[in-house]
ZAVEXBA-599371 format. One record per residue (C-alpha): x, y, z. Coordinates in steps of 0.5 Angstrom, whole numbers, plus 500, padded with zeros to 3 digits. Example, Ala and Ser with C-alpha at 12.3 -4.5 7.8 and 13.67 -1.06 7.14 Angstrom:
# residues 2
525491516;527498514;
This chain:
# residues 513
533752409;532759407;524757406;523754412;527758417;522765416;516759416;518756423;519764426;513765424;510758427;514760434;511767434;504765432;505759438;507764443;501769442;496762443;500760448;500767452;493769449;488769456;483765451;484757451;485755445;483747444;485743436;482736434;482732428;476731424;474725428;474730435;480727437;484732441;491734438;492740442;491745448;494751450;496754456;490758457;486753456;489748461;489753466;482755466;479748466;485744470;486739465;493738463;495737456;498730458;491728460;488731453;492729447;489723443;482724448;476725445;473733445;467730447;469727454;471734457;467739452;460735454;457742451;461743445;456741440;452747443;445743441;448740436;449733434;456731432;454731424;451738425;457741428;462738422;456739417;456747419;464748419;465744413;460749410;464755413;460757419;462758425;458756431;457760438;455760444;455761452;454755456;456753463;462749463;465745469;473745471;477738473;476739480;468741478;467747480;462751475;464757471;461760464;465761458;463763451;465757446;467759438;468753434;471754426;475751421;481749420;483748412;489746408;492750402;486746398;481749402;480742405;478741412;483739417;481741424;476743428;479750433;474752439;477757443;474759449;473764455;471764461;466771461;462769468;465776471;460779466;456774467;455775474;454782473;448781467;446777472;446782478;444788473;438783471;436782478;437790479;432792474;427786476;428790483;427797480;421795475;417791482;417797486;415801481;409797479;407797486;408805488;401808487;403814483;404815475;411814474;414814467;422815467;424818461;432820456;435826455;429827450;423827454;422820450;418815455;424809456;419806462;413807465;408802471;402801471;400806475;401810468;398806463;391806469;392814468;392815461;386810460;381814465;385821464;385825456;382824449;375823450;371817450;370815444;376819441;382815437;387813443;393817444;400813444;402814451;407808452;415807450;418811445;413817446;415824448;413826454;413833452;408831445;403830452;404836454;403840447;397836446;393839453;391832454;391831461;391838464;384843464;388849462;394850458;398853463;399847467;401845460;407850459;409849466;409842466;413842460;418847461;419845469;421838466;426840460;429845466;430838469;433834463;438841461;441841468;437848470;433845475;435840480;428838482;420841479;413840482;407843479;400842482;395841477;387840475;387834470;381832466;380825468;374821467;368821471;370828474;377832474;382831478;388834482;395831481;401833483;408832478;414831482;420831477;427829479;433828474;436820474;443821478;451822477;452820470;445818467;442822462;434823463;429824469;423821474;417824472;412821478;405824478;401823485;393824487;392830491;385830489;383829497;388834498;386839494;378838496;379839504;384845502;377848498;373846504;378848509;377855504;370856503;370854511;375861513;372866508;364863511;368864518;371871516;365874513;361872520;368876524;367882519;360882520;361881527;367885528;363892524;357890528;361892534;365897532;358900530;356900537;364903540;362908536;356910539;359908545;363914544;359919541;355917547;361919551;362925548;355927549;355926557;361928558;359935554;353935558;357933565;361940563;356944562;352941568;358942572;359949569;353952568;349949574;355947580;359953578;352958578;351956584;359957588;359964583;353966588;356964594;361967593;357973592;353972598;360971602;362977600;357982602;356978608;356984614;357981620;351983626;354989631;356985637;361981632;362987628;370987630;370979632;378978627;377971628;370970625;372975619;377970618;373964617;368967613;375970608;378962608;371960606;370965601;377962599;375955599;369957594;374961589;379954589;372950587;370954583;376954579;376946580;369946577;371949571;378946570;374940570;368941566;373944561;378938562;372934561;369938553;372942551;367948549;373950544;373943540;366943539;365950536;372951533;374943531;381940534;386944531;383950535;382945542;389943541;392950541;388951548;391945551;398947549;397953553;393950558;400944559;404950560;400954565;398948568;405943568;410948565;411944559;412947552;408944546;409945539;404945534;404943527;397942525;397943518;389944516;383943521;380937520;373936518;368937525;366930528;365930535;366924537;373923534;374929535;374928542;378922542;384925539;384931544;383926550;389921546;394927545;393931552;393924556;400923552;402930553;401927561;406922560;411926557;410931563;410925568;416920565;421925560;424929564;425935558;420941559;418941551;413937546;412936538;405935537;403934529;396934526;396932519;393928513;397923508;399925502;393920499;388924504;386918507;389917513;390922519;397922523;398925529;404924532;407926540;414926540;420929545;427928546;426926554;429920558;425914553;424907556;425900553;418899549;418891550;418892558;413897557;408893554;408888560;402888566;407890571;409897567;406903570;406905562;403899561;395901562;395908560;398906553;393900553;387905553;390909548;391903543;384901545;382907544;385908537;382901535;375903536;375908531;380903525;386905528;394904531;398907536;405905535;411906539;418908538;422909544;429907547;433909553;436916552;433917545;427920548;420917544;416918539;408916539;405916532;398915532;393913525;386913522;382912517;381919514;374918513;372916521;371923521;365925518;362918518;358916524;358908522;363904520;
């Protein structure tokens, strides 16, 4: 008893792991004659013990030979083998299920084959996602096989792990020359190894691109990379785009797609080579007319000189003899005394005065003699003494250096600013002006600037048709631009305005374009 009583515990014990074990566990004698079944097993099958002691295992395992004959299968244990398999079983009430079979060897103290053990589990959980995982890749692998671009899925490595046919179509026509040994380009290369190699890409700059865009991907630095570039592909180079994207949440390595833009890429040289035919046709076109506006405008200069001069060389000699002849004009003796006809002939005499000072305000308004003989800087003292006189405003000059003799731009400036001093006379309500005449810093550009610290205006609701600012600054604008230049305006309501005029400095002594 002292012996049997640890034995029997250790038998109670080893019982009540079997019999609590999910796995079923069935005994037979060497004749397959079952002689027990555990509580695992009869819940998994439906079959009761009762039904199943002293039966054949045979008449409810009909797989557990597993492809075996009877003999084999007892040749196997009795040789020490143990016997696996996953087959697909069916329950009391004949529903199907999958489960893993084990069948072994049961031997006494002298090594003698006693019994045959199957134990079994029911593993159609994992069966179902093997086989939904199975359909997933199958999936995956059938859209990959059907999308156009080059793709290669690739681990944490850059090692090729997956690739379609696309891929295996690009690296026979693209790489190594042809008759060059082939390049491994399939599963367990490196990807990165393609780009050290300068196989596929025209330059070694696409190369390095190529290569540190996708090992930014793989280490997390960058959550998405493309790069346009030039492959050398068989018959004739080809543009490719590569497009690389990491695999998602908890999966090391990345999609690598590489897509034909050759078409792309062709239209974008043709749309280019098209725009600079079409720039170069509006540069000539545009020189062309900016050599006649500036003819145009020498050509007003000249007639507006010789207007001036007309006007005051001719139509002022003559009212100078008028007014001569008014003057010494005596009166016949019966009208000698005649107060009314003395009148008369004063206010005439008068008239003559006023139109002669018209004539020469406007021959002057019109060329000024001092811009053509002393340069714009003299011309634009002259106006500013003539802004006073005539409308009362104050004009400060900071004219720094005169600028080179050009009639015709000379003219134009002296026009521009005098028709801006106007509108400072007209709208600003102040009675002071800043005029500044300067070259930049490079001497490659002239800057005049009109400013004052008047009434100002909204800018945009100047620009409109409806503004009466709208048109002279129009003029001024096209003015500016006949001679390669810009007018720009700084003005808000109450702050008063700043006009900032600029040109290129070369316009000055130039007659073309």
């Amino acid at each position: 008893m002292n012996i049997a009583n640890p034995l029997l515990d250790e038998l109670q014990k080893l019982r009540c792991a079997v019999e609590q074990s999910p796995v079923a566990t069935l005994i037979t004698d060497t004749e397959g004659c079952i002689a027990y079944v555990s509580a695992g097993y009869t819940q998994q099958t439906g079959f009761t013990a009762q039904e199943m002691l002293g039966q054949s295992i045979a008449q409810f395992e009909p797989h557990y030979a597993l492809a075996c004959t009877h003999n084999q299968l007892w040749d196997r244990i009795r040789g020490g083998g143990v016997l696996r398999g996953t087959v697909q079983s069916r329950r009391k009430n004949g529903t199907q299920f999958w489960e893993t079979q084990t069948f072994s060897g049961i031997r006494d103290d002298e090594g003698q084959l006693i019994q045959l053990l199957l134990s079994k589990e029911n593993v159609s959980q994992r069966k179902k996602a093997e086989e939904k995982s199975l359909r997933s890749e199958a999936f995956a692998l059938a859209i990959m096989e059907s999308i156009a671009d080059a793709i290669v899925v690739v681990d944490r490595r850059a090692v090729i792990v997956q690739f379609n046919r696309a891929w295996r179509s690009f690296t026979d026509e693209s790489g190594a020359c042809p008759h060059a040994a082939a390049v491994h380009t399939g599963i367990d290369c490196n990807f990165l190894a393609l780009c050290g190699h300068g196989l596929f890409f025209a330059s070694d700059a696409d190369a390095d691109a190529v290569r540190a865009g996708v090992q930014a991907v793989l280490s997390g630095r960058l959550a998405h990379f493309t790069h346009d570039y030039l492959c050398k592909a068989r018959p004739k180079p080809l543009w490719f785009s590569l497009t690389a994207t990491p695999l998602g949440p908890g999966q090391s390595g990345a999609v690598l797609s590489s897509s034909d833009i050759t078409a792309r890429k062709e239209m974008e040289l043709e749309t280019k080579r098209y725009q600079d035919g079409l720039e170069h046709m509006v540069g000539n076109s545009t020189r062309q007319l900016g050599t006649l506006a500036f003819e145009l405008m020498k050509t007003e200069t000249r007639e507006r000189r010789s207007l001036a001069e007309d006007l005051h060389d001719d139509l002022g000699q003559h009212l100078s003899i008028l007014k001569l002849k008014l003057s010494s004009l005596a009166l016949p003796g019966p009208y000698a005394g005649h107060t009314e006809l003395l009148e008369q002939l004063r206010d005439i005499e008068s008239i003559v005065d006023r139109s002669t000072e018209s004539v020469r305000s406007i021959s002057t308004h019109l060329s000024p003699p001092v811009l053509h003989q002393d340069g714009i800087n003299a011309a634009m003292h002259w106006l500013a003494e003539e802004m006073l006189r005539t409308y009362g405003l104050q004009v400060n000059l900071d004219c720094e250096e005169n600028l080179p003799l050009n009639d015709a731009v000379n003219g134009s400036i002296y026009r521009t600013v005098r028709e801006l001093l106007i509108n400072v006379w007209k709208h600003a309500s102040v009675d002071s002006a800043e005029v500044s005449i300067r070259l930049s810093e490079g001497k490659d550009m002239v800057e005049i600037m009109v400013a004052d610290e008047g009434l100002g205006f909204d800018v945009i609701e100047m620009q409109k048709p409806s503004s009466k600012l709208s048109f002279g600054i129009y003029s001024i604008r096209e003015r500016m631009n006949l001679i390669g230049g810009t007018l720009r305006i700084d003005s808000s309501p109450g702050l008063g305005t700043l006009a900032r005029l600029q040109f290129p400095a070369r316009i000055l002594t130039t007659t073309l374009f």
